[in-house]
C-alpha positions as CSV (number, residue, x, y, z in Angstrom):
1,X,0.5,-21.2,-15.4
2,X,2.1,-18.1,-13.5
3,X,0.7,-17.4,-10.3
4,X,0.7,-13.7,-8.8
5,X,1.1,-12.6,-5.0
6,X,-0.1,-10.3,-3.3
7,X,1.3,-8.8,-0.1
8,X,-1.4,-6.8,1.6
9,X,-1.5,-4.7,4.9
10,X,-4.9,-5.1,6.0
11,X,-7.5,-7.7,5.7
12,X,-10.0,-4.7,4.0
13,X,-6.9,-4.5,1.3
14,X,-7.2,-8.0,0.6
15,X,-11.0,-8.7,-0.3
16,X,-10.1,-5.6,-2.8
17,X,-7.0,-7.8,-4.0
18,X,-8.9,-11.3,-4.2
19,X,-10.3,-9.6,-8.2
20,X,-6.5,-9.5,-9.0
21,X,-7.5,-13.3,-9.9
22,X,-5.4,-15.7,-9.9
23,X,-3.4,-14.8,-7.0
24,X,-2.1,-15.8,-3.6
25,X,-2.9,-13.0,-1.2
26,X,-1.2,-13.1,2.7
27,X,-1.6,-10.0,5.0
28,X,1.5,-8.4,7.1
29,X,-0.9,-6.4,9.9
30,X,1.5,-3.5,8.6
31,X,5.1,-4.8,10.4
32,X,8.0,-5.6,8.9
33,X,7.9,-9.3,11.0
34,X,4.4,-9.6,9.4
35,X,5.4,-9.1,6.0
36,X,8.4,-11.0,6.3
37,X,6.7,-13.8,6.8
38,X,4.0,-13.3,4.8
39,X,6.2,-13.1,1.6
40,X,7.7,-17.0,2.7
41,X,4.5,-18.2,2.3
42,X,3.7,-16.5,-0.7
43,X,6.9,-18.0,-2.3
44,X,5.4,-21.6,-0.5
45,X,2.7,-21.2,-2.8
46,X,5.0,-21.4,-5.6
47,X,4.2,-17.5,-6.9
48,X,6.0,-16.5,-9.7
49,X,5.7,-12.4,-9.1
50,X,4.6,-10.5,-6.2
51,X,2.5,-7.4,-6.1
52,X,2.5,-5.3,-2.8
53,X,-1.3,-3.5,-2.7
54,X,-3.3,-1.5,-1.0
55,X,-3.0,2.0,0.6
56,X,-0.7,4.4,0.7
57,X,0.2,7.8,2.2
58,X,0.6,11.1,-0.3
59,X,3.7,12.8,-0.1
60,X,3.5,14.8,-3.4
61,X,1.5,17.8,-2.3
62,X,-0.9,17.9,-6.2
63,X,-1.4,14.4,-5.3
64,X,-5.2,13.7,-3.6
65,X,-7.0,11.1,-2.2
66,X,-8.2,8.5,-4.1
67,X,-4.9,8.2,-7.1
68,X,-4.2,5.3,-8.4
69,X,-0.2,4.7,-8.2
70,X,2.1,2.3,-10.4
71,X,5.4,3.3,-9.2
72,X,8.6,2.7,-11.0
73,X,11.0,3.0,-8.3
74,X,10.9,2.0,-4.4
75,X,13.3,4.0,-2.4
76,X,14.4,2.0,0.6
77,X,16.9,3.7,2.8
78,X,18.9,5.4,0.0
79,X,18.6,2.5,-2.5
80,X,16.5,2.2,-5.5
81,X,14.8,-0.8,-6.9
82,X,13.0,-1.2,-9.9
83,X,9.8,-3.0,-10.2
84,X,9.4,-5.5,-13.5
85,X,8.0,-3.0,-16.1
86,X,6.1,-6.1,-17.9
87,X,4.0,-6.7,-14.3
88,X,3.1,-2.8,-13.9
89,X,1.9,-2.8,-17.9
90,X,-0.6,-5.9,-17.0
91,X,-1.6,-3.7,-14.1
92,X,-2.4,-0.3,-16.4
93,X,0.9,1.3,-16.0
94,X,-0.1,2.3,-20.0
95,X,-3.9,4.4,-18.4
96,X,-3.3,8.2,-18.4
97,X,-4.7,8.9,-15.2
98,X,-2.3,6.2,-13.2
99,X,0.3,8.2,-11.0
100,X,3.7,6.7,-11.6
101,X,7.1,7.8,-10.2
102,X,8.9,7.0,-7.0
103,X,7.6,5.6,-3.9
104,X,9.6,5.9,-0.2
105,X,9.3,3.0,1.9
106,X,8.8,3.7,5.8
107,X,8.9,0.9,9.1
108,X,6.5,3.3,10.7
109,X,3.4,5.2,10.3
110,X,3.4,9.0,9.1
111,X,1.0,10.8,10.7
112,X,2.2,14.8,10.8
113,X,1.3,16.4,7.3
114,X,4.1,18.6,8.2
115,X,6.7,15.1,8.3
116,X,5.3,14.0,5.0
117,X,5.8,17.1,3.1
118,X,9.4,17.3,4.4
119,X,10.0,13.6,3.5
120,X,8.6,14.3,-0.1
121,X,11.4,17.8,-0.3
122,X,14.1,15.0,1.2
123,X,13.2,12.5,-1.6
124,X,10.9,13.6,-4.4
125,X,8.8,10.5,-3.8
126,X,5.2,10.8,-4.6
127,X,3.5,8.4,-1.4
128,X,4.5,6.3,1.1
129,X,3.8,2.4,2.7
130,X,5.0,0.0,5.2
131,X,5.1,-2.9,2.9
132,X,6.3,-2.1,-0.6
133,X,10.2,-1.5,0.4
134,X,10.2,-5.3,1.8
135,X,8.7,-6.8,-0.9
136,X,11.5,-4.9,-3.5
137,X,14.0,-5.8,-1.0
138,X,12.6,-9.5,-0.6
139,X,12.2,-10.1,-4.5
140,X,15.6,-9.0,-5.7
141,X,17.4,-11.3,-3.3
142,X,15.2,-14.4,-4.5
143,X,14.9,-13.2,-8.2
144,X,11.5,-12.4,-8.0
145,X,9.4,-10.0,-10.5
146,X,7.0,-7.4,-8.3
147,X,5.7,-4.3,-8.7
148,X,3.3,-2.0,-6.4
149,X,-0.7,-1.3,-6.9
150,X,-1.6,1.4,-4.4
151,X,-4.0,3.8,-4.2
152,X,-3.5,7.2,-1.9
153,X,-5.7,7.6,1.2
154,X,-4.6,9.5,3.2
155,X,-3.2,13.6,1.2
156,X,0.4,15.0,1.6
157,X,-1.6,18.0,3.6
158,X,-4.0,15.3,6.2
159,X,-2.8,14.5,9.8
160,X,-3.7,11.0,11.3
161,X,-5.5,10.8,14.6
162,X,-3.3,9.1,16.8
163,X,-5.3,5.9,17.0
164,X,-3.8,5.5,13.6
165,X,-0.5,4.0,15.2
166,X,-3.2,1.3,16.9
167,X,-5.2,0.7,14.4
168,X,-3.9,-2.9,13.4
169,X,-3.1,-6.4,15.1
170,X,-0.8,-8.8,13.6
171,X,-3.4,-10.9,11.2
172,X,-4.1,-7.7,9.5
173,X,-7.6,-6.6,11.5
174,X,-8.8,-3.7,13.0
175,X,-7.9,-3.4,17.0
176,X,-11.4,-2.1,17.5
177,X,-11.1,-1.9,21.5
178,X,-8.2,-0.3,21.3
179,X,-9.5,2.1,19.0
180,X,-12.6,2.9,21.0
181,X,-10.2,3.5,24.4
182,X,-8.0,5.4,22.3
183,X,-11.2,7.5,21.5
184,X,-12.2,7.8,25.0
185,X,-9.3,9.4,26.3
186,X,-8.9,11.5,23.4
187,X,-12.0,11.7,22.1
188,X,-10.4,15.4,20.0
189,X,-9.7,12.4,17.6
190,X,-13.4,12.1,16.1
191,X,-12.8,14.7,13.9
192,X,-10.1,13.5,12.2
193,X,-11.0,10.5,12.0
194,X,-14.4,11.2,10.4
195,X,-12.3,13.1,7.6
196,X,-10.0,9.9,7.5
197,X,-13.4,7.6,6.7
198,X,-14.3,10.2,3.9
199,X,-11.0,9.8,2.2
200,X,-10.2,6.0,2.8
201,X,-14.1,5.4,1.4
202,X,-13.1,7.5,-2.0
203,X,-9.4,5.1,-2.0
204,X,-11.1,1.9,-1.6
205,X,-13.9,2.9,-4.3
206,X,-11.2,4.2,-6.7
207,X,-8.9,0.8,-6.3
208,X,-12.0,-1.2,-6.2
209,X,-12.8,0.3,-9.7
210,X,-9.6,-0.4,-10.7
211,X,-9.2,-3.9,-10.0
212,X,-12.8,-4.7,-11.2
213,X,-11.7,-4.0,-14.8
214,X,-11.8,-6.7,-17.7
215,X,-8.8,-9.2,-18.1
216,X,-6.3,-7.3,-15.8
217,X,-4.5,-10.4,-15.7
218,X,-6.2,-11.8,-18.9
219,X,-2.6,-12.9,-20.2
220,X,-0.4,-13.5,-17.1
């Protein structure tokens, strides 16, 4: 029987991904070290395909909170890859209102809307995320299938409180104390946070909708 992985961010990311049933799900804490490592024990598990899931940044101004994306294409430092078209069609590449196109890997977090509308006239890419470049980049050298479930949290036109850099240790969990001292000395941050929480709660109810459909992986 094939076996999927999936390479998540955040620990939040993975009780969405454990309905993506069966699978093997490992965390990177958003680094590149993290997700390295994650993806060797993935392939420990004996995974045949790997998924990278979870949140992502808009870059495509029309594009709001909350859209499903199935991209085609992940654009890593000037080179394209290609995720397996037959693993994005068991994921509902074929539903009308899944965004497809490119999607730009970054190594660090966008937080100036200003930075990601000039990264999206740069590339034409549609979002953004830390993990999806090195699991294209990962699966090509070993001959893996993958593709990319993400959903958009965070619009092409929202600015990230700074705390957003903090936000996560290496296991994938919130740094909730150094969030809250991050809040103290620049407590100007509520605000955007607050409007943060309203879009990440409409992401994670869209991908949680998502995943919870019938048979996604029926026949894998």
């Amino acid at each position: 029987m094939q076996r999927i992985g999936v390479l998540v961010g955040m620990q939040s990311e993975a009780k969405l991904a454990r309905h993506l049933y069966p699978a093997a799900i490992e965390a990177s804490g958003a680094t590149k070290e993290g997700a390295k490592s994650a993806l060797k024990r993935l392939v420990a598990a004996k995974v045949t395909s790997i998924v990278s899931f979870g949140l992502a940044a808009g870059l495509d101004p029309l594009i709001k909170a909350g859209t499903i994306l199935l991209p085609n294409v992940i654009h890593v430092r000037g080179k394209d890859y290609v995720s397996d078209p037959a693993l994005r069609l068991k994921l509902g590449a074929e539903k009308s209102r899944i965004k497809v196109g490119a999607l730009l890997h970054s190594d660090e977090i966008i937080t100036a809307s200003a930075e990601k509308q000039k990264l999206f006239v740069q590339t034409g890419c549609v979002a953004l995320d830390m993990e999806s470049g090195i699991v294209a980049q990962y699966c090509e050298d070993h001959k893996i299938p993958f593709a990319v479930l993400r959903v958009v949290c965070d619009s092409a036109a929202r600015d990230l409180p700074p705390l957003a850099c903090l936000a996560l240790s290496h296991d994938g969990n919130l740094k909730i104390s150094q969030m809250a001292k991050s809040l103290l000395v620049n407590p100007a941050q509520i605000s955007g946070l607050i409007k943060l929480g309203v879009d990440a709660g409409l992401a994670y109810r869209q991908l949680n909708n998502f995943v919870h459909q019938k048979n996604m992986f029926e026949s894998v």
